[in-house]
C-alpha positions as CSV (number, residue, x, y, z in Angstrom):
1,X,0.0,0.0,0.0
2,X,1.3,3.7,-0.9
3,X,1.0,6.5,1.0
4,X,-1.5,7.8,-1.1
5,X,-3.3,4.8,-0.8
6,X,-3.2,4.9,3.0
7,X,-4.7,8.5,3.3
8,X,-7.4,8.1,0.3
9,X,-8.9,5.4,2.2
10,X,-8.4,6.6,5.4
11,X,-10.3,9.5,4.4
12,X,-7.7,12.1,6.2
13,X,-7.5,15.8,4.9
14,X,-4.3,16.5,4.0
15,X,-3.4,20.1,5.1
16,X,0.2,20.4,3.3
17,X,2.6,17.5,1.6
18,X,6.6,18.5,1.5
19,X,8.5,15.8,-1.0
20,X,11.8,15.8,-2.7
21,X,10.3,15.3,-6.0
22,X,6.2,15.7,-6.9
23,X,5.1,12.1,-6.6
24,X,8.2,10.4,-4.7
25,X,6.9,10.0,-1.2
26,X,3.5,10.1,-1.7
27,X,3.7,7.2,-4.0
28,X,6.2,5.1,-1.6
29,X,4.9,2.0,-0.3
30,X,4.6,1.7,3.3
31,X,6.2,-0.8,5.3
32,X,4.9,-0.5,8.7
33,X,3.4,2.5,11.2
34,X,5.0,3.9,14.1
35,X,4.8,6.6,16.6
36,X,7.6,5.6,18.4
37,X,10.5,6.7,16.4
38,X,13.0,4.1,18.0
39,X,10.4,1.1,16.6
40,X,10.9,2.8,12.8
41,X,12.7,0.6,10.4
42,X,13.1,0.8,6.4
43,X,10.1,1.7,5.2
44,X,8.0,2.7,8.2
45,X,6.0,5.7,8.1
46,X,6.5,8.2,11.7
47,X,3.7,9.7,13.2
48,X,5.1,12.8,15.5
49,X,2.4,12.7,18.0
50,X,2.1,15.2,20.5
51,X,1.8,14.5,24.1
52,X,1.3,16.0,27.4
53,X,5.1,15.4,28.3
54,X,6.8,14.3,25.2
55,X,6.2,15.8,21.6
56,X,7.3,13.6,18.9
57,X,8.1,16.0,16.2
58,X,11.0,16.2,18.5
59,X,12.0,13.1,17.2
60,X,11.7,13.6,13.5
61,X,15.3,13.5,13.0
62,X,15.5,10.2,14.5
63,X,12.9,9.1,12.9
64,X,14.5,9.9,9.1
65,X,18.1,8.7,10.5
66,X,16.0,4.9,11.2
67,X,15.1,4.9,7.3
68,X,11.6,6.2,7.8
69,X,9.8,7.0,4.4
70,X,8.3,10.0,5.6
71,X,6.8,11.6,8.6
72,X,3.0,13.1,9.4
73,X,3.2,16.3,11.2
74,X,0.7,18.6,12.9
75,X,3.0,21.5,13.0
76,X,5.4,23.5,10.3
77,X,8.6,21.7,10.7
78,X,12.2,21.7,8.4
79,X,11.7,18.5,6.7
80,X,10.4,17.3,3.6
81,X,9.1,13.7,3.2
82,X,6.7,15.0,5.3
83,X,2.1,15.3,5.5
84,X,0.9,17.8,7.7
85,X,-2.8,17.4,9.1
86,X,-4.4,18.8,12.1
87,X,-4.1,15.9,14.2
88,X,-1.3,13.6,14.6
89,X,-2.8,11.1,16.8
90,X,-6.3,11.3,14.7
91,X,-4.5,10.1,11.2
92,X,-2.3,7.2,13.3
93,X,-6.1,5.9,14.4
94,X,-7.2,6.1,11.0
95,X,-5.0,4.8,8.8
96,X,-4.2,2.3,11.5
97,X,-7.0,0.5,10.6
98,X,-6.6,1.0,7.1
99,X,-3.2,-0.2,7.1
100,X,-4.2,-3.5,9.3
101,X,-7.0,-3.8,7.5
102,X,-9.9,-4.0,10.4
103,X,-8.4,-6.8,12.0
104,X,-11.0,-7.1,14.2
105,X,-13.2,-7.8,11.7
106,X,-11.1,-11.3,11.5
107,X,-11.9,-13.0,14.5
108,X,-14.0,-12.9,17.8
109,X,-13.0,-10.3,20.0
110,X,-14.6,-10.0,23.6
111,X,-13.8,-6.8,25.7
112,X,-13.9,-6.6,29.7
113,X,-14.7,-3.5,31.5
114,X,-15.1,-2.0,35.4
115,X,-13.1,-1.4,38.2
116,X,-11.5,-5.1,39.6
117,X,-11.5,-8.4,38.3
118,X,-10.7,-7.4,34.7
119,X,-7.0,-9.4,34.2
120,X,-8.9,-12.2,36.2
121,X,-11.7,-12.5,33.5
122,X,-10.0,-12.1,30.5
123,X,-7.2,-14.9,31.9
124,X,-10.3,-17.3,32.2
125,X,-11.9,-16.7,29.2
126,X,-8.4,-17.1,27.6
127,X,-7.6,-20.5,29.1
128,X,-10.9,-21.7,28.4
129,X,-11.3,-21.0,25.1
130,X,-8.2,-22.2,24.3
131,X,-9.3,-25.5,26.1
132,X,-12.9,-25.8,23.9
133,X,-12.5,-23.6,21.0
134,X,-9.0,-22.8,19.6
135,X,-6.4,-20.6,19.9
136,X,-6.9,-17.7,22.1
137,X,-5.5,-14.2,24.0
138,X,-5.8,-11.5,26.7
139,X,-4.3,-8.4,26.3
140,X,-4.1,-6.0,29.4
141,X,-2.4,-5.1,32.4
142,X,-0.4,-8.3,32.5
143,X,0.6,-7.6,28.9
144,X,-0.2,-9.8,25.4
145,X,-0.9,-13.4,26.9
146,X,-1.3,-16.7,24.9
147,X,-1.8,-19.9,27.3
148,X,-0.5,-18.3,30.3
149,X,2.6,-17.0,28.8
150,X,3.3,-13.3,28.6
151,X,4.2,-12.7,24.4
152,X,4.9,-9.2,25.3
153,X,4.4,-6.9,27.8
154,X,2.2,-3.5,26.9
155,X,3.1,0.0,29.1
156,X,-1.6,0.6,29.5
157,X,-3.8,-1.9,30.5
158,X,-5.7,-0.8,26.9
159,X,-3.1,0.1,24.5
160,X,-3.3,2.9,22.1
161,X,-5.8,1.6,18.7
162,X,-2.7,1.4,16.4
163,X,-1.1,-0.6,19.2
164,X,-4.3,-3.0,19.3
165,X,-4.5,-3.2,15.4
166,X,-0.8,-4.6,15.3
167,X,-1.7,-6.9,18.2
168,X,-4.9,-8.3,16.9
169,X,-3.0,-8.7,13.3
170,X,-0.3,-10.4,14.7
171,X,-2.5,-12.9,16.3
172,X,-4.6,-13.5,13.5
173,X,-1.1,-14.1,11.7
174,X,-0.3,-16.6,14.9
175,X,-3.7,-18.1,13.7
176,X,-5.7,-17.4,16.7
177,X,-9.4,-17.2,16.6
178,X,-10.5,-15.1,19.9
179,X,-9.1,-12.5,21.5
180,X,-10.2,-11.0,25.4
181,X,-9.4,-7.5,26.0
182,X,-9.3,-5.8,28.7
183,X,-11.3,-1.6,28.6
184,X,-10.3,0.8,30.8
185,X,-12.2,4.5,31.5
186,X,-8.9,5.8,30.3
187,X,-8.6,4.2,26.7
188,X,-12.6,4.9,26.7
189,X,-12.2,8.8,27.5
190,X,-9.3,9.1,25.5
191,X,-10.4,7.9,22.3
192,X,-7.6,4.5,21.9
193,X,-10.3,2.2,21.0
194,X,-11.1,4.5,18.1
195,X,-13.1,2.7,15.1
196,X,-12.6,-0.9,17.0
197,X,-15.4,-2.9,17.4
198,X,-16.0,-5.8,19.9
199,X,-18.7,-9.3,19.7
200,X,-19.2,-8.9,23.1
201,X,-18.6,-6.9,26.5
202,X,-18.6,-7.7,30.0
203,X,-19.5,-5.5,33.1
204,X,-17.6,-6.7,36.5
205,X,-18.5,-3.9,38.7
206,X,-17.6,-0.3,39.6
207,X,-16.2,1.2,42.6
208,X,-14.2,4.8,43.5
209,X,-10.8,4.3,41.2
210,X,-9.6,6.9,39.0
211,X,-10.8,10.3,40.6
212,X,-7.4,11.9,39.6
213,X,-8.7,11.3,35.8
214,X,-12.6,11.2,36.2
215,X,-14.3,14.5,37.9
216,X,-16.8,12.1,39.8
217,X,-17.9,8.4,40.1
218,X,-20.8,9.0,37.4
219,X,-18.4,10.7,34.9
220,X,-16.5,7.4,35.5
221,X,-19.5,5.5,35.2
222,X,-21.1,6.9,32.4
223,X,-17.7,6.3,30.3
224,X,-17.2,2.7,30.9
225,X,-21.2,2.3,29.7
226,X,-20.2,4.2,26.7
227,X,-18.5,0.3,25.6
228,X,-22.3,-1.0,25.8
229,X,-23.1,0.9,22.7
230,X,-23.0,0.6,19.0
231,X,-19.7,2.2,18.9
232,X,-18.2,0.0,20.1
233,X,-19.9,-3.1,19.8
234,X,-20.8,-5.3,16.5
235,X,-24.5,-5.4,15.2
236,X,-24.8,-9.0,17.1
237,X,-22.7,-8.6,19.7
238,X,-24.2,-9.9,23.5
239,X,-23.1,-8.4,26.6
240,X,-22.7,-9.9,30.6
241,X,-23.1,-7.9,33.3
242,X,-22.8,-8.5,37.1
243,X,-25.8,-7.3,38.8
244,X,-24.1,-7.9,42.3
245,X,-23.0,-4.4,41.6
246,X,-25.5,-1.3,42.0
247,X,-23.8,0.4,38.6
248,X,-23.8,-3.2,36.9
249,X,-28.3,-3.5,37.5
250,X,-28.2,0.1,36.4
251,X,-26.6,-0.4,33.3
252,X,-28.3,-4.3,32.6
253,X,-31.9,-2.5,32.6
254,X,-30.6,-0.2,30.3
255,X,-29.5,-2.5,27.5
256,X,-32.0,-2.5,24.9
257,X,-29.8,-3.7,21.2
258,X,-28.1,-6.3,22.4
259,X,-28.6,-9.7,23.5
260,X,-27.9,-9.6,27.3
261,X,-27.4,-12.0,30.3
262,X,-26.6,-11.1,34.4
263,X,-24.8,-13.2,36.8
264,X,-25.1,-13.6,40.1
265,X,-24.4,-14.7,43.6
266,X,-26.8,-13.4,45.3
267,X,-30.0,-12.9,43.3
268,X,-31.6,-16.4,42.2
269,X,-33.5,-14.7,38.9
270,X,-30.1,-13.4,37.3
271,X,-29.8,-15.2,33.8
272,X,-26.6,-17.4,35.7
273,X,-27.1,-17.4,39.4
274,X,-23.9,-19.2,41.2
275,X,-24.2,-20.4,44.5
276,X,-20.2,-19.6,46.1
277,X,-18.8,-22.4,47.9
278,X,-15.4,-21.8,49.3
279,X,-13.3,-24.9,49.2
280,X,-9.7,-25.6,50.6
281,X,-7.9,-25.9,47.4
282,X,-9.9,-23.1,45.5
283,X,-13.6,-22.3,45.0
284,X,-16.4,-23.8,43.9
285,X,-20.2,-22.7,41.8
286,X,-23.1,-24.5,41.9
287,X,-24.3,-23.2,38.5
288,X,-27.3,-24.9,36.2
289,X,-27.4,-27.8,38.6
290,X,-23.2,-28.5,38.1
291,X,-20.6,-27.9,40.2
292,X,-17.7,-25.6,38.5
293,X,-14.5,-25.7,40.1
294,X,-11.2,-23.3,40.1
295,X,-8.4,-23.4,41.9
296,X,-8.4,-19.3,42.7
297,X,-9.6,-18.1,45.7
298,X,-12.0,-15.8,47.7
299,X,-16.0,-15.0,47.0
300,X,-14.6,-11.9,44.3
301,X,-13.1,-14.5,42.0
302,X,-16.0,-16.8,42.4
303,X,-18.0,-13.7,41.2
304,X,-15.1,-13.3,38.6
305,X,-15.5,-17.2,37.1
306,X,-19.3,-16.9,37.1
307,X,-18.8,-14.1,35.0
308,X,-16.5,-16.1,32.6
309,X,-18.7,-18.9,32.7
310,X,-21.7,-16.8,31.5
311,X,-19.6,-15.2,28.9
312,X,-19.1,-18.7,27.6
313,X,-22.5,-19.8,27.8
314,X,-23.6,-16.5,25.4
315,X,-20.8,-17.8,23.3
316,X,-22.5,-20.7,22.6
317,X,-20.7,-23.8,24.6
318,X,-22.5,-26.3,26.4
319,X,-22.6,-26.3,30.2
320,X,-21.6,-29.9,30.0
321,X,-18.3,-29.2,28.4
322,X,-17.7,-25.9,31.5
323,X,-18.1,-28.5,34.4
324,X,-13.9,-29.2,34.4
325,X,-12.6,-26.7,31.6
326,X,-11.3,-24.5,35.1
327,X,-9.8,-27.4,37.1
328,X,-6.3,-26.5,35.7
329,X,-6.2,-22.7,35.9
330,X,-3.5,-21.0,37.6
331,X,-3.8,-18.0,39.3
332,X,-3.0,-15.6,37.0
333,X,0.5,-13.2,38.2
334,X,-0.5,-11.1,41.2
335,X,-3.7,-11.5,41.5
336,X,-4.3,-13.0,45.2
337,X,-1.5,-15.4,44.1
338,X,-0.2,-17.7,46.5
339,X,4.0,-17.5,47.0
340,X,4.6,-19.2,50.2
341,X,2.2,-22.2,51.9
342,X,4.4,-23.0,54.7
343,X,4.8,-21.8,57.9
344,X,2.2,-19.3,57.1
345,X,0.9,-18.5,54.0
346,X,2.1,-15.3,51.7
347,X,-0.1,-13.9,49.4
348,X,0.5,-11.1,46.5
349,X,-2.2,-8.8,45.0
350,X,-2.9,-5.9,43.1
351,X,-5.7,-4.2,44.8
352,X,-5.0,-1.1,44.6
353,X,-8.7,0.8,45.0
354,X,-10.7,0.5,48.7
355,X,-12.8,-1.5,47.0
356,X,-10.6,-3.9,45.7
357,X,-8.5,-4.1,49.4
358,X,-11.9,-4.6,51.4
359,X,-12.5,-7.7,48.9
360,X,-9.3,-9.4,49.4
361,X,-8.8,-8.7,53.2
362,X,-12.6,-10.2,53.5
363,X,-11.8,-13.3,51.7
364,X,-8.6,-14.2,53.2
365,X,-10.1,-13.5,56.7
366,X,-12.3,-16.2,55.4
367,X,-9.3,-18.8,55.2
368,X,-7.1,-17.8,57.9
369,X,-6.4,-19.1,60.9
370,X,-5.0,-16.5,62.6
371,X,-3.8,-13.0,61.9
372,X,-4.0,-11.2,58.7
373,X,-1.0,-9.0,58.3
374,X,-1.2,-6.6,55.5
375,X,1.5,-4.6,53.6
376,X,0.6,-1.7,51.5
377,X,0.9,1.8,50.1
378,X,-0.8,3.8,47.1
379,X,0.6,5.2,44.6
380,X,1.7,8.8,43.8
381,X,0.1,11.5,41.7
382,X,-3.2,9.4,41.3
383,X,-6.6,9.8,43.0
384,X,-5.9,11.0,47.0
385,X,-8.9,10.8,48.0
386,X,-8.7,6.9,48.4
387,X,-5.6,7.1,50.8
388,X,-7.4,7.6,53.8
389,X,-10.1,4.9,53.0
390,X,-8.0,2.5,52.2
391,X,-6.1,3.1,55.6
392,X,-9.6,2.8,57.2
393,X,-10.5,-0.3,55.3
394,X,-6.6,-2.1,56.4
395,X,-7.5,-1.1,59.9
396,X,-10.8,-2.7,59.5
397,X,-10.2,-6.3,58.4
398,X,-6.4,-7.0,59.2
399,X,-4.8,-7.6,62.2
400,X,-2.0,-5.4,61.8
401,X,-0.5,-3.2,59.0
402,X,2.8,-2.2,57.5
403,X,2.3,1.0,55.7
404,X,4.5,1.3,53.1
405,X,5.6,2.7,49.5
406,X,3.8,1.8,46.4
407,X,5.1,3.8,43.5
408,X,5.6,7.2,45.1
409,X,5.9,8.9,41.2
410,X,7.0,12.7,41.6
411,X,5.4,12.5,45.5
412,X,7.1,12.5,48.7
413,X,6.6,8.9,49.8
414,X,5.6,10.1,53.2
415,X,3.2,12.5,52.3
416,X,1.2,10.0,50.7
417,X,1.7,7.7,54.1
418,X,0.4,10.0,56.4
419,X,-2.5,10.3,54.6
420,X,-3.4,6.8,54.7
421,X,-2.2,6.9,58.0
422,X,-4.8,9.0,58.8
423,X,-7.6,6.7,58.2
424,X,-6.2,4.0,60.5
425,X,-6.6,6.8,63.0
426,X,-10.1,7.1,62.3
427,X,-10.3,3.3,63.7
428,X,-10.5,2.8,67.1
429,X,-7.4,0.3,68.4
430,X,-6.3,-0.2,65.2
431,X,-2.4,-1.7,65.0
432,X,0.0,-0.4,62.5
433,X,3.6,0.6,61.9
434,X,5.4,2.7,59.3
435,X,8.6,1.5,57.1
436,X,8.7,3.5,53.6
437,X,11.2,1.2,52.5
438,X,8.9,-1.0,50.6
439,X,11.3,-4.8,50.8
440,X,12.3,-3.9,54.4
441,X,8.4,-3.7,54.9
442,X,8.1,-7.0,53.7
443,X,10.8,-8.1,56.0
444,X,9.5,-6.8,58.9
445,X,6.2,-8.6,57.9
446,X,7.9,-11.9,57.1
447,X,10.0,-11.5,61.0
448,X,6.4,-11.3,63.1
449,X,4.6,-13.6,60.9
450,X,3.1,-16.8,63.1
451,X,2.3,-19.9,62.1
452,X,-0.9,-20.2,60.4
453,X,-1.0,-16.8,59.6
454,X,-1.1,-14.9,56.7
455,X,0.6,-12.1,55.0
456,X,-0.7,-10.2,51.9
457,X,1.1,-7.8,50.6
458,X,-0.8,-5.1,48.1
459,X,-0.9,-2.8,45.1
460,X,1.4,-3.7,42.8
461,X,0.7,-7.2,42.2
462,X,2.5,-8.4,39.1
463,X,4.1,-5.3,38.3
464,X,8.3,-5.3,38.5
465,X,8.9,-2.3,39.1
466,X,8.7,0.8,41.6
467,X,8.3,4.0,40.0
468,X,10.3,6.9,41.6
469,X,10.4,10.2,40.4
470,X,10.1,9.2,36.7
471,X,12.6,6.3,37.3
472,X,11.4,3.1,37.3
473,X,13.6,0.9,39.3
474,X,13.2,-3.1,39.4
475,X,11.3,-4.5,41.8
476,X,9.2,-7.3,42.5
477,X,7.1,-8.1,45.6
478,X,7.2,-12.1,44.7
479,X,10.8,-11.7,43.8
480,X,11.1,-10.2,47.3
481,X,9.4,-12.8,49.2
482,X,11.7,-15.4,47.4
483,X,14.8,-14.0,48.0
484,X,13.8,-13.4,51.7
485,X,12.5,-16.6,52.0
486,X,15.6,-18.5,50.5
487,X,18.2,-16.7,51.9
């Protein structure tokens, strides 16, 4: 395809062209799209984007020294080989999909939305399918995953749309038949699902996250149910929603195009009620008269599975064959993942929201023998407002809490301590220290640890890093816990 080609079908208006020679560039064929002018090979076209921290017409040079074609602008600059149009980041979504040619278009592609148990789903759906159907993937914050293997790590939980296109190209390449994305309110708001369209969506549920990005909780709201429309979804696409969740009945009574089913475990006349039994290896549904087992634990992820299972259902598999197609899940990385049994149990999550922490503390206390000792922090330069809660909610249901750093960012880590101090103070008799040092609160967690009791450390999950002041230094919690463990 030539760059002509590529903007004719696009349909972008071209504001100004600069070539060597009338004809030359424009009639180049193009061998790849990149905004990232360290990814541009022989052939590639650059699109300098411009964004809140780094502009990429800073990087044209580069760009041209990496055997780029040509570059689109949105500004005047001194190069020729170059389109100018009035926005950068509106062309790349375009011809994106042009240029992939609507890849989603190839295969079945199910999207995941709301505040927790988003990675969870789309890991079950993913191992599942792969089990009944054929060949399938998650993308999201655990990256591009294929059978429980990462095949590449991605820096948002929903990548930009030119990101996506490659992906889902690439897998269709790989000859894989279903894809399970994950939707944040951020890729939603921001416009990087642009011209995608999904068979299906699911609703988990929808809790105070994001208030650093979203101006309330029904801004935040009202953008996630934005995915529930034709915009985003396929003429016969279905969608699943949890109607455990206030936000989740709201938006089920409101679906009128689509074929729709709820889930449950609480209210018998959802389309899929489950009745939760917690068992000692994992839980277990009692769903359309079978029992469905999965070794994950706590009463979220059983909400989690009956959600996958109803997704599965409105795909069109048999209950029959969904009896044992969970049995050999693994926990997927960081998500109440178990690292240590023995002499008391370790576990590492990413809860990361109030919501999220009440869940997992609830669950575990479920388990545990004895105490619950928690290790967390929040991050910097996100949502406040949740600091104090969340210190509320750890003084609530743990026994005792290490407060500690998450990724600090550009804040003072103790800043952001003190305020989640602050909600432990709000709790009468509440037990807590302070170490800001995030692996010496680990120690320190690991040196009063009993037998029989439990340690769960928070917020960061999978992740393997700690961001600090723009760095982001290595660091894993489960690498932590090993090292402290074995030494």
């Amino acid at each position: 395809m030539t760059v002509k080609e590529l903007f004719d079908k696009s349909n972008i208006r071209i504001e100004d062209i600069k070539e060597h020679y009338p004809g030359e560039f424009f009639n180049s064929q193009v061998a790849g799209i990149s905004y990232n002018s360290k990814e541009i090979k022989k052939g590639y076209l650059f699109f300098a984007i411009k964004g809140n921290r780094i502009d990429g017409h800073e990087f044209i040079q580069e760009a041209f020294k990496n055997k780029a074609i040509g570059a689109v602008v949105e500004k005047d600059v001194d190069y020729v080989n170059t389109i100018k149009v009035r926005s950068t980041l509106q062309a790349l979504r375009e011809t994106s999909l042009v240029f992939y040619d609507y890849p989603f278009k190839k295969l079945f592609l199910g999207s995941v939305t709301g505040t927790n148990g988003k990675s969870t789903i789309t890991w079950i759906l993913s191992h599942a399918v792969n089990k009944l159907l054929g060949k399938s993937f998650a993308l999201g914050t655990l990256g591009w995953m294929h059978a429980g293997k990462i095949i590449r790590k991605t820096s948002n939980t929903t990548p930009e749309s030119k990101d996506i296109c490659e992906l889902l190209d690439q897998a269709i390449q790989l000859d894989m038949k279903y894809g399970f994305l994950e939707v944040s309110s951020h890729a939603l708001k921001l416009g990087r699902l642009h011209g995608i369209q999904f068979d299906a969506a699911l609703f988990t549920n929808l809790a105070r996250d994001h208030m650093d990005f979203h101006p309330s909780v029904e801004d935040y709201f009202e953008t996630k149910k934005s995915l529930f429309t034709s915009t985003y979804l396929k003429e016969n696409a279905f969608v699943v929603i949890n109607i455990d969740d206030l936000y989740g009945i709201n938006l089920y009574n409101g679906i009128k195009d689509f074929r729709k089913a709820s889930f449950s475990l609480e209210n018998e006349k959802a389309s899929f009620f489950g009745k939760f039994e917690p068992v000692d290896r994992g839980v277990c549904l009692l769903v359309e008269g079978q029992k469905v087992f999965a070794p994950i634990y706590g009463r979220f992820n059983a909400s989690n599975l009956l959600g996958a299972y109803t997704f599965l259902r409105m795909m069109g598999i048999e209950k029959d064959k969904l009896g044992d197609a969970f049995v050999d899940l693994v926990a997927p990385y960081g998500r109440l993942e178990c690292v240590q049994t023995k002499p008391f149990k370790i576990w590492i999550d990413y809860a990361h929201t109030p919501d999220g922490l009440e869940k997992v503390l609830k669950s575990l206390r479920d388990m545990v023998e004895k105490k619950i000792i928690l290790v967390f922090g929040a991050g910097g330069n996100r949502d406040k407002g949740k600091r104090p809660i969340m210190g509320r909610i750890a003084a609530q249901f743990s026994d005792y809490t290490i407060i500690t750093s998450d990724n600090p960012r550009y804040e003072d880590p103790m800043s952001i301590i003190d305020e989640i101090k602050s909600g432990f103070l709000s709790v009468k008799n509440s037990n807590f220290e302070i170490l800001s040092d995030r692996r010496e609160a680990i120690k320190r967690a690991i040196e009063i640890a009993r037998d029989n009791d439990a340690i769960i450390i928070a917020g960061k999950g999978h992740e393997d890093y700690q961001e600090i002041n723009g760095v982001k230094y290595p660091f894993s919690d489960k690498e932590v816990v090993k090292e402290l463990i074995h030494r």
